[in-house]
C-alpha positions as CSV (number, residue, x, y, z in Angstrom):
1,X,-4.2,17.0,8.7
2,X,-4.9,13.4,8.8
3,X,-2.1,11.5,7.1
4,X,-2.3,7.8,6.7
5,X,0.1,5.0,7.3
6,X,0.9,5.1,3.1
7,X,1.1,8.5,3.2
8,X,3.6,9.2,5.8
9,X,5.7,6.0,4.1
10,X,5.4,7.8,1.1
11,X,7.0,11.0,2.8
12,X,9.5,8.9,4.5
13,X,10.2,7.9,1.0
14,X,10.8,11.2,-0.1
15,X,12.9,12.7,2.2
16,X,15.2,9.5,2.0
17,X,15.3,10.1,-2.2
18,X,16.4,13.5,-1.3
19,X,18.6,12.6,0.8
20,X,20.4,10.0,-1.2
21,X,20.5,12.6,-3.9
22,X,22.4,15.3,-1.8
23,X,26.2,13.9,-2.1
24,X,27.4,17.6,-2.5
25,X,25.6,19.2,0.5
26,X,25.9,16.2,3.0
27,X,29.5,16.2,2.1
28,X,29.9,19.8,2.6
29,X,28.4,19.1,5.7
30,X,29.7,15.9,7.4
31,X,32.5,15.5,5.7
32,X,32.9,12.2,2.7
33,X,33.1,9.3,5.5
34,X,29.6,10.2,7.2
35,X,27.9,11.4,3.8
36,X,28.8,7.9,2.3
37,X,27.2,6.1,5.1
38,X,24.2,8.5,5.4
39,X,23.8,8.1,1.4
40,X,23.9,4.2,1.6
41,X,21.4,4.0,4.5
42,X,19.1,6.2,2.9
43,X,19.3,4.2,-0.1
44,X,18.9,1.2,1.7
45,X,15.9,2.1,3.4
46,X,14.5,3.9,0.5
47,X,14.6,0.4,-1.3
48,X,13.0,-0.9,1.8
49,X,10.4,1.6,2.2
50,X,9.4,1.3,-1.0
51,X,9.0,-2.3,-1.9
52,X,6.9,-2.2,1.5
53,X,4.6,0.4,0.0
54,X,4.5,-1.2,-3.4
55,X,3.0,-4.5,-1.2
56,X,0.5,-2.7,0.9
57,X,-1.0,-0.4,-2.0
58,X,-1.9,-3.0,-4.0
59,X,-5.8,-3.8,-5.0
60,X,-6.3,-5.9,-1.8
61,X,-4.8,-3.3,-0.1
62,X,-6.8,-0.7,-0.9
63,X,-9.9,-2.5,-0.5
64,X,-9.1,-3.1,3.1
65,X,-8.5,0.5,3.8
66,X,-11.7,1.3,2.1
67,X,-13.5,-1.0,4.2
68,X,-11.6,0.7,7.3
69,X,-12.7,4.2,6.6
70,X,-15.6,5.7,8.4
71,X,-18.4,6.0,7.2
72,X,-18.8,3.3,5.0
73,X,-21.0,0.5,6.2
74,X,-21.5,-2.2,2.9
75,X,-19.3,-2.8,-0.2
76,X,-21.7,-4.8,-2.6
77,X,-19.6,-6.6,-5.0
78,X,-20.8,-7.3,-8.6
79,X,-20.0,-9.9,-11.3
80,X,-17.3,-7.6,-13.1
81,X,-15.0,-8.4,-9.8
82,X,-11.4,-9.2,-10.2
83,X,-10.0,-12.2,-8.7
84,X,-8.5,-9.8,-5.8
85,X,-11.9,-7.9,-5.2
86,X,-13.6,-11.4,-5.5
87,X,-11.7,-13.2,-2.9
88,X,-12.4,-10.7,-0.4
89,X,-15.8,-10.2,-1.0
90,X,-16.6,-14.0,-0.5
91,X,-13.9,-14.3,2.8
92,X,-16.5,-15.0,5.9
93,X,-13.9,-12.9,8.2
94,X,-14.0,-10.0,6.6
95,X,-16.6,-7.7,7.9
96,X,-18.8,-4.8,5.3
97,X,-18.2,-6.6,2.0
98,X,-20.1,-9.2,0.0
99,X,-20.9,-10.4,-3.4
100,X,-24.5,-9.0,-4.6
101,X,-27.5,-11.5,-4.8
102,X,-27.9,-11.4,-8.4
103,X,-23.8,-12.3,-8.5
104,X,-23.0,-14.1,-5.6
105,X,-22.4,-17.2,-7.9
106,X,-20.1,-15.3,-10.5
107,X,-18.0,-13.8,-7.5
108,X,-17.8,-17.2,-6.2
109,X,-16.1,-18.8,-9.2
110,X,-13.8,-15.5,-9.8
111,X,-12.3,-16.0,-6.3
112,X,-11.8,-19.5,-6.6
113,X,-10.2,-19.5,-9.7
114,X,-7.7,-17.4,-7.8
């Protein structure tokens, strides 16, 4: 199974929800002391975890793991673009993405409207 890097945060995630969710059983046990502080990191890191994950799924995001996968060799990018698709699509650095012919100008002015 190939997991990948949102994935396995996403899991991380998980585990730390149920974890911060378990007073009774981490109580029962480690006692209240340890069970307080294993709750509190767990929620701390959750928080963490998740505002990370909330960052690197965005559009952008996504479009750069797309471009990352293999197998694909050419995003064309048409007119309908968003200001996120548009600005990478137009970026000289970034490698198997670019604004079709017929709306190279109309991706231009989405992205730098941005």
């Amino acid at each position: 199974m190939n997991l990948n890097r949102n994935q396995i945060i996403s899991i991380i995630i998980a585990v730390l929800s149920v974890m911060a969710g378990s007073t009774a059983q981490l109580t029962d046990l480690f006692g209240p002391g340890i069970a307080k502080t294993i709750i509190s990191v767990a929620g701390l890191c959750n928080t963490i975890l998740s505002t990370v994950l909330a960052v690197i799924s965005s559009q952008g995001g996504q479009v750069h793991d797309v471009l990352a996968m293999p197998g694909v060799e050419h995003i064309d990018v048409n007119a309908a673009a968003n200001k996120t698709l548009a600005a990478i699509a137009i970026d000289p650095s970034v490698n198997k993405i670019a604004p079709t012919q017929a709306a190279l100008q109309q991706v231009t002015q989405t992205a730098q409207a941005a």
